[in-house]
N, C-alpha and C positions, 0 to 999 in steps of 0.2 A: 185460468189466470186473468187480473183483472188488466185494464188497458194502461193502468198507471205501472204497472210490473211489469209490461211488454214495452212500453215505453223507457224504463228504467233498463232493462236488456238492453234493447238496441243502443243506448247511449255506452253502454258499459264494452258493446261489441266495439262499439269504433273507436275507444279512449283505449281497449287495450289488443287491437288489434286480433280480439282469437276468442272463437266460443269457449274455449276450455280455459283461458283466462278470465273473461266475463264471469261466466259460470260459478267457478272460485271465488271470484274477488261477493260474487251476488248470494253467496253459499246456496245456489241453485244446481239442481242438474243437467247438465250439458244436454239433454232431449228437449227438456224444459225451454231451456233460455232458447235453443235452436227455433220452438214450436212461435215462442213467441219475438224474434225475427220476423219470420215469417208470414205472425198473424198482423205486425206494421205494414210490411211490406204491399201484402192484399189493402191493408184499409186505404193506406197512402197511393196503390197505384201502378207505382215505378221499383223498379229495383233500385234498393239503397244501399246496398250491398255487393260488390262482385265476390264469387265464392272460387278459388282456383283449387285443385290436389292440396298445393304448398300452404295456401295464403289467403285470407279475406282482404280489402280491400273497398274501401266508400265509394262509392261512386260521385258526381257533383250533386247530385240532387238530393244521394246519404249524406255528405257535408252540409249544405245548406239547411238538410231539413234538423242533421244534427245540432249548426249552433243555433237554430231557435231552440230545439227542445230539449237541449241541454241546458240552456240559461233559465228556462219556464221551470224543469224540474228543479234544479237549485232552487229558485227564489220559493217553491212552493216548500219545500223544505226546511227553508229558511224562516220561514211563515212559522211553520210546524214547531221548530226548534224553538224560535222566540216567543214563543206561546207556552212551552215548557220550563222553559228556561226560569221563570217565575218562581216553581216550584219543587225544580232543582239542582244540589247543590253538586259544583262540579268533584268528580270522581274519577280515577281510574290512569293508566299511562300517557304522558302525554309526548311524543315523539315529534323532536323538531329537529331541520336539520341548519346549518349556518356556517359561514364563512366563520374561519378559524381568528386571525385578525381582529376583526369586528365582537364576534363573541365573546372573546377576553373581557374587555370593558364596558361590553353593555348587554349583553346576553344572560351572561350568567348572573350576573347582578342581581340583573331583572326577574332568576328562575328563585335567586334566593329569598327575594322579598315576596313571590307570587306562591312558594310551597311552603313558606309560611302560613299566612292567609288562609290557604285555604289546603289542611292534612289532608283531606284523602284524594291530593290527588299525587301522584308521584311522575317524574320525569325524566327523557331521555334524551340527550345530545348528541346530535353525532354533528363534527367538525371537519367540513370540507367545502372546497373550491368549486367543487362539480355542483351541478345540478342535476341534482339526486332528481329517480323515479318515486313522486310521492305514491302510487299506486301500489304499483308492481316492490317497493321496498316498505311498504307502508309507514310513513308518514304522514302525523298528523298533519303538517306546517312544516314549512321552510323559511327561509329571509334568504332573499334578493337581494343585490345592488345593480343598480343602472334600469337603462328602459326594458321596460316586460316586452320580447318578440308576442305574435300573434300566438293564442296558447290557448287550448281548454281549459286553465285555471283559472279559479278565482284569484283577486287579490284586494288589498288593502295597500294601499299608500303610507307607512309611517313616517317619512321622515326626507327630507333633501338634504345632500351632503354638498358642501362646499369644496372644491376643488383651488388649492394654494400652492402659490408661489413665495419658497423664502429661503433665508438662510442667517449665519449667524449674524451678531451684531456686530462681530470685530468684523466680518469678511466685508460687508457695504460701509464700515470706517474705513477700511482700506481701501477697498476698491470702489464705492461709490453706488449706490442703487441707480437699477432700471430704471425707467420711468414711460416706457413704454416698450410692450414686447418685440421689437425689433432689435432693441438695447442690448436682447440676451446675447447675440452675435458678437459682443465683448467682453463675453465673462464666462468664466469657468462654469459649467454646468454641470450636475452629477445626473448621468445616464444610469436608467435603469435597462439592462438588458433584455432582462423578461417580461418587461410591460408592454401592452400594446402601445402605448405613447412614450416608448421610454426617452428616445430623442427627438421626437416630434410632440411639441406641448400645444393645445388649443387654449385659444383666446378670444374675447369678443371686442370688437373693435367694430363699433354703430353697433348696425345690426345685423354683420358678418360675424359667424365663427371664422377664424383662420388659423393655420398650424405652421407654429414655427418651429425651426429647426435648429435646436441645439449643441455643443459638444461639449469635452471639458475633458480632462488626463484623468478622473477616477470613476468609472461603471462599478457598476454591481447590479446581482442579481435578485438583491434582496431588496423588499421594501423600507425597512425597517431601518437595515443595513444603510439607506442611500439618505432615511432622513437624522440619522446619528453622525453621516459623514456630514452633512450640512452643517450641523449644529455645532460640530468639531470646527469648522470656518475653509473644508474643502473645498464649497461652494453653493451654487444656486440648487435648490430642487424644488419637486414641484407633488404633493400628495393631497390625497382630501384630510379638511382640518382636523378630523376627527382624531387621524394616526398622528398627527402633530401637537394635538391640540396641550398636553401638558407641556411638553417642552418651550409654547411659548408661553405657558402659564409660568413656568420658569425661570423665564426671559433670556434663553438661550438661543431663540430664535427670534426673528422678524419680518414681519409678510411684508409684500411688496408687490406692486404690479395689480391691486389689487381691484381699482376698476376695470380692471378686462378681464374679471374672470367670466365663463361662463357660467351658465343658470345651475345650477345644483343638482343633483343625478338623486334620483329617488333610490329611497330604501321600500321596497315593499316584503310584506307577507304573503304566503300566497296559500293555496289549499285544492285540494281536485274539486272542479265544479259538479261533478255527481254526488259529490259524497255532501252529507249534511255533518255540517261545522259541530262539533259537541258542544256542551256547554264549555266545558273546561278547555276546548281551540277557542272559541268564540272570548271570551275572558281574557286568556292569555294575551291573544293579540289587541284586544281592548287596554290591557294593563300597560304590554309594552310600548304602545301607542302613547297614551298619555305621559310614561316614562318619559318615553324621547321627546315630547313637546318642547321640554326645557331646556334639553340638550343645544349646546352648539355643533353641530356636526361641520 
């Protein structure tokens, strides 16, 4: 086995925790991947590996030595791919997974104009909140929101969402808009129960964020749910523009508060860093990328 496939093992031991999942995921044979383990481990030195009855296990100098030669093999990959890519045309399944919400209106859009383009490649959606095992469930691609924790994935940046404050137009003739988020303290505000911020909303004021703390007589637990009550003139709410953004095309609604939002929460793409991007991932998320350019999110 040559040292680029011993290398390729070992990265695949520690992203999936298990010779007999490596192995699979490597369509090698579990002696094989094990041999060549162990022929890193000799060149390198140190054990990078703890091996228990139950369980494998990195050790820090396995960590260490895996996020260099995890990022080296990608990018060499990467190299390889776009070298190919030239001269051919993307083909074949392509499995992504995404927030359900988000999907509706920009997702699938995106899949209808892209399986156009280009027949032979065909697609597969799966619609969830979790952050799916792109690995172990295999997935080509996912789409993120918010900041990426520390992670052996790769990713791509598509897009910042804006985070808003509003409500209808009759509710602030009535009652008069904020005008700075301390304001909210006098006004009905529609609580989400199941968000992380449901009654505590963030704001930038200088160059603090700070969280303030809202109420109001109508919660829910929906999102959807909390920005239809707004627009109904229940009251304040607060979502990214994106789930709002027709109803104030509408003009059923109206932002407010609007210089203290904070900075915009990333949408990323993401992918396993061992795995070489296909043409038909690499395209994809190039397509959806330029799609959202335009986007007001």
């Amino acid at each position: 086995m040559d040292r680029i496939e011993d290398l390729r093992a070992f990265v695949a031991v520690i992203e999936h925790g298990s010779l007999t999942r490596a192995a699979r995921q490597l369509g090698r044979s579990l002696q094989s991947v094990s041999r060549s383990l162990a022929a890193v481990e000799c060149e390198v030195g140190v054990e990078l590996v703890r091996r228990t009855t139950r369980r494998l296990s990195p050790t820090d100098a396995g960590l260490a030595f895996h996020r260099r030669v995890g990022g080296a093999l990608g990018e060499l990959e990467a190299a390889k791919s776009e070298a190919a890519s030239g001269r051919s045309e993307p083909a074949g399944l392509l499995r992504v997974s995404g927030p359900p919400a988000f999907a509706l209106p920009y997702i699938i859009p995106a899949f209808a104009a892209f399986l156009a383009a280009h027949p032979k490649v065909s697609a597969e959606l799966e619609l969830s909140d979790r952050y799916v095992d792109l690995v172990d469930e295999r997935f080509d691609l996912a789409i993120r929101m918010g900041e990426m924790p520390d992670s052996t994935l790769k990713s791509r940046r598509l897009a910042g969402m804006r985070r808003v404050v509003f409500a209808a137009v009759s509710y602030f003739a009535k009652h008069g808009r904020p005008r700075r988020p301390e304001d909210l303290a006098r006004h009905e505000c529609i609580v989400r129960t199941s968000g992380r911020e449901g009654d505590t909303w963030p704001f930038k004021v200088g160059t603090k964020v700070i969280a303030v703390r809202v109420t109001g007589r109508f919660r829910t637990s929906g999102a959807f749910a909390a920005n239809e009550a707004a627009a109904a003139g229940l009251g304040i709410a607060q979502a990214p523009l994106w789930q709002v953004r027709g109803l104030h095309d509408q003009g059923r609604i109206d932002l407010a508060l609007t210089r203290f939002e904070t900075p915009p929460a990333p949408l990323h793409a993401v992918w396993p860093a061992a795995r070489v991007p296909a043409a038909k991932t690499q395209m994809f998320v190039d397509f959806l990328a330029q799609r959202l350019k335009g986007e007001r999110l």
